[in-house]
C-alpha positions as CSV (number, residue, x, y, z in Angstrom):
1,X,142.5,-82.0,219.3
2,X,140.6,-80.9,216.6
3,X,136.9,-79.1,217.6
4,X,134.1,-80.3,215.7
5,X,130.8,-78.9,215.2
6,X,127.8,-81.0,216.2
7,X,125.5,-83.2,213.4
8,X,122.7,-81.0,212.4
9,X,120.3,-81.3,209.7
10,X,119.8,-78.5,207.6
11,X,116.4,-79.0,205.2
12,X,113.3,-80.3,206.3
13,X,112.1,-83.6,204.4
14,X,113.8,-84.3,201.2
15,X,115.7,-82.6,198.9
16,X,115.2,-82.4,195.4
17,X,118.0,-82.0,192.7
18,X,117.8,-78.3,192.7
19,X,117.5,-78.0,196.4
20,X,121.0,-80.3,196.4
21,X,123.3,-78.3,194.6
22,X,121.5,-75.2,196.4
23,X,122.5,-76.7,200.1
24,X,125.9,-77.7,198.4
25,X,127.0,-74.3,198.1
26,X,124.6,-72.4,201.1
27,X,127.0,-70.5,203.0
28,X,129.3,-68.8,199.8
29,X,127.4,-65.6,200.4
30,X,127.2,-65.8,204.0
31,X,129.2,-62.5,205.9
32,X,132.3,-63.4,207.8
33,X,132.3,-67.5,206.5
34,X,136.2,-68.5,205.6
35,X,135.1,-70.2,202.1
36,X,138.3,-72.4,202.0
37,X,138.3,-73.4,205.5
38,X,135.0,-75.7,204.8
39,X,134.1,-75.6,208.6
40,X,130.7,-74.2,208.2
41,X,129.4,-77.2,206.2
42,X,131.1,-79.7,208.1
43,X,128.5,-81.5,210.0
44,X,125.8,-80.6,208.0
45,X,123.4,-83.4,206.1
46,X,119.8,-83.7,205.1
47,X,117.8,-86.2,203.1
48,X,118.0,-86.5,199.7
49,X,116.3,-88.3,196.8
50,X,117.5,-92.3,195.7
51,X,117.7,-91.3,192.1
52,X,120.4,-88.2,193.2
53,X,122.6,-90.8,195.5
54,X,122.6,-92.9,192.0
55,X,123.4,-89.3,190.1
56,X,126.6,-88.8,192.4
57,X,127.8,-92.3,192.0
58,X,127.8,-91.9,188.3
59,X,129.1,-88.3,188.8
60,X,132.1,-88.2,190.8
61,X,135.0,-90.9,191.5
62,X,134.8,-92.3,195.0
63,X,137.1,-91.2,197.4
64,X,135.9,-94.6,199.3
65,X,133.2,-96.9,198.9
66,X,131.5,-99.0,202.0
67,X,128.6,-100.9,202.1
68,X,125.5,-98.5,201.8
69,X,128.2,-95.0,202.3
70,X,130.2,-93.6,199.6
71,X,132.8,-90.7,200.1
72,X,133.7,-88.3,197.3
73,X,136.7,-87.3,196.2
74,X,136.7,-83.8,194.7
75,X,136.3,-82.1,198.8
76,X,134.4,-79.0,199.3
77,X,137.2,-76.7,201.5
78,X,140.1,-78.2,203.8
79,X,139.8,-81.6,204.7
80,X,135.7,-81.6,204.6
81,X,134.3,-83.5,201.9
82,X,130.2,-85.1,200.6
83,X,129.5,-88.6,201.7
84,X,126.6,-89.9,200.7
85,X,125.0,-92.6,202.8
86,X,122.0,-95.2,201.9
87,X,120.4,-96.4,205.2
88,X,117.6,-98.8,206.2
89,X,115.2,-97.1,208.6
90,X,112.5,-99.0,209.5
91,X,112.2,-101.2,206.9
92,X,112.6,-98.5,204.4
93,X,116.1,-97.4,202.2
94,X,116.8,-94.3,202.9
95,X,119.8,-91.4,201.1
96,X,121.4,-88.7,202.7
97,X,124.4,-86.4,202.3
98,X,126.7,-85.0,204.9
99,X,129.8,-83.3,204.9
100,X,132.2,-84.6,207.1
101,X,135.4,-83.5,207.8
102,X,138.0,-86.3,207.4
103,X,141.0,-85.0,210.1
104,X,138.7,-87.2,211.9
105,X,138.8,-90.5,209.8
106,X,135.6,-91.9,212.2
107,X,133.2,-89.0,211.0
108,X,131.2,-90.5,208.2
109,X,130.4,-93.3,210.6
110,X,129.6,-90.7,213.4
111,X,127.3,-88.8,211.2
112,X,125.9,-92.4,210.0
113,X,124.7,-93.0,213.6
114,X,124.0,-89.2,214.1
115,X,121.5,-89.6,211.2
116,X,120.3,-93.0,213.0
117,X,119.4,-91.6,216.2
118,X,117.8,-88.5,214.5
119,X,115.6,-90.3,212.2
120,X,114.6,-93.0,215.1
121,X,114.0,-90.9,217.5
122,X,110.3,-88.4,218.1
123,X,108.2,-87.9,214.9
124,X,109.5,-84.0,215.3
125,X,112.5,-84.6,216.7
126,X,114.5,-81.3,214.8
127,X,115.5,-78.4,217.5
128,X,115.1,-74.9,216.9
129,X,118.3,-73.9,215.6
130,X,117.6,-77.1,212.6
131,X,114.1,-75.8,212.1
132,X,115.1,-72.1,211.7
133,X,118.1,-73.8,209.4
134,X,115.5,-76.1,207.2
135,X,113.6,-72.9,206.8
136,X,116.1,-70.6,205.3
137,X,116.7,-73.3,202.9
138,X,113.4,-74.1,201.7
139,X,112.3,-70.3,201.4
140,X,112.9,-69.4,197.7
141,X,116.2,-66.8,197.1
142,X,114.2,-63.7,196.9
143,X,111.8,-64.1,199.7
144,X,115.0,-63.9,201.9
145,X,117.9,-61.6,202.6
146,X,120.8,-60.7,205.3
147,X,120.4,-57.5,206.7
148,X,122.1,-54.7,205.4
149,X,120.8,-51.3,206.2
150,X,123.2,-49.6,209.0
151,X,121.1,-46.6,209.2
152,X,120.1,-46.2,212.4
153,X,117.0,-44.8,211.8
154,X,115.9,-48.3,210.3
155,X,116.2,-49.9,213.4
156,X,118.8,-52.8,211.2
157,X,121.5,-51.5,212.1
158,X,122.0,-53.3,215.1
159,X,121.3,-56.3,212.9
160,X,123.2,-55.7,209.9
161,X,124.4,-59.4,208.7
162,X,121.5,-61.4,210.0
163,X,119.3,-63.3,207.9
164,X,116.0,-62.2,207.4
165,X,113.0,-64.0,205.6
166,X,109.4,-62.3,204.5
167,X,106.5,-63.3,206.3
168,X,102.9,-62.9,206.3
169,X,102.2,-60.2,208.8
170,X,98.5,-60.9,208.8
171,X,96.8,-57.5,208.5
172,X,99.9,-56.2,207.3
173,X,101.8,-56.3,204.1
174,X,104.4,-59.0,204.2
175,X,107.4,-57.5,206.2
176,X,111.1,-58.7,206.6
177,X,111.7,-60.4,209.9
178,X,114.6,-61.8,211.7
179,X,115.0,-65.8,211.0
180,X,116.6,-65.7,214.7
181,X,112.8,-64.0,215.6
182,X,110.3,-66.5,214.3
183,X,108.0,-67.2,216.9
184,X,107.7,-71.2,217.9
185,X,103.9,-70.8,216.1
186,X,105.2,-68.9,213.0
187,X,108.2,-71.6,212.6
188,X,105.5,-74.7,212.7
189,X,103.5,-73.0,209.9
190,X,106.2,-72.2,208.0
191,X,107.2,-76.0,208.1
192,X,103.3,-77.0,207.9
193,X,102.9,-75.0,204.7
194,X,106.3,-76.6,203.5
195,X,105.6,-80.2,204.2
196,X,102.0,-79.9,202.7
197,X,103.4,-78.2,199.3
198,X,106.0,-81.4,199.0
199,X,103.3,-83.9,199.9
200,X,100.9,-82.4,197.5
201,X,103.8,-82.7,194.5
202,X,105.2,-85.9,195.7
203,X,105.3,-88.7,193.3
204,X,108.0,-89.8,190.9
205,X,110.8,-92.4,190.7
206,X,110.3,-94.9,193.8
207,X,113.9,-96.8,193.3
208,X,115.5,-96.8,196.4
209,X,118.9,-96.8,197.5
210,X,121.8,-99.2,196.9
């Protein structure tokens, strides 16, 4: 029997169009990822905007179309591929993306209910390995990095291929630190700061999902 990874949001709150295509492609430059194997993505899904569910309708042809899921045809690696789901939660239409990996033909509607539960469930109800994950994703391309240096002077060596973000370091300049590091206070901030940047921006098309 195949092994599958666990659903896991990746992005906090909801992506834009940029963000998208960005989390589309997130792991090409990651060390030691199989780019035509596809497993890295599979599970993976966050939140994304109505008028980009009606953009990938347009886009792409459907692999399959259900009621309020669509599949895409063109897959990403192996036998994962982007479905896009549009999902009442509380009274509200909802759109997400996952990638699901069709060996198992019952994944879309496993992610479907994955999303369900997550989205139902406490009002922060991400762990720590999706916060440190929505974090990395929201933090712009050059305030991030994987470790490199194999000096071992540096003290990176034993660290070389990790990711690393820049943070405030209060009195300090703003120094590289492990993503794997963030403290549990220094992880809410980050995700405080990101949610009250969106909010403050938010506004645009309302139409909601099919």
């Amino acid at each position: 029997m195949t092994a599958h990874p666990p659903f896991r949001k990746v992005l906090d709150g909801v992506a834009t169009r940029e963000q998208m295509f960005q989390l589309f492609s997130r792991h090409k430059d990651t060390p030691g990822i199989d780019p035509l194997s596809g497993t890295p993505y599979s599970g993976e899904w966050f939140e994304i905007e109505a008028t980009q569910f009606h953009f990938m309708l347009d886009l792409l042809p459907p692999l399959f179309m259900r009621t309020g899921m669509l599949g895409i045809s063109e897959f990403k690696a192996g036998n994962v591929t982007s479905v896009f789901f549009a999902i009442r939660i509380r009274g509200r239409e909802r759109c997400f993306h996952g990638f699901c990996d069709l060996t198992d033909r019952q994944s879309p509607d496993k992610m479907r209910a994955a999303i369900i539960a997550h989205e139902t469930g406490a009002s922060d109800s991400m762990t720590r390995a999706e916060k440190l994950e929505a974090i990395w994703n929201m933090t712009p391309v050059e305030l991030r990095d994987i470790a490199r240096n194999a000096n071992p002077g540096t003290g990176w060596a034993e660290h070389r291929g990790k990711r690393t973000i820049l943070i405030n370091a209060g009195k300090h300049d703003a120094v590289f630190k492990l993503l794997d590091d963030l403290s549990d206070l220094e992880i809410d901030e980050l995700l405080s700061s990101a949610r009250s940047s969106r909010n403050s921006k938010k506004g645009g098309d309302d139409k909601g999902c099919p």
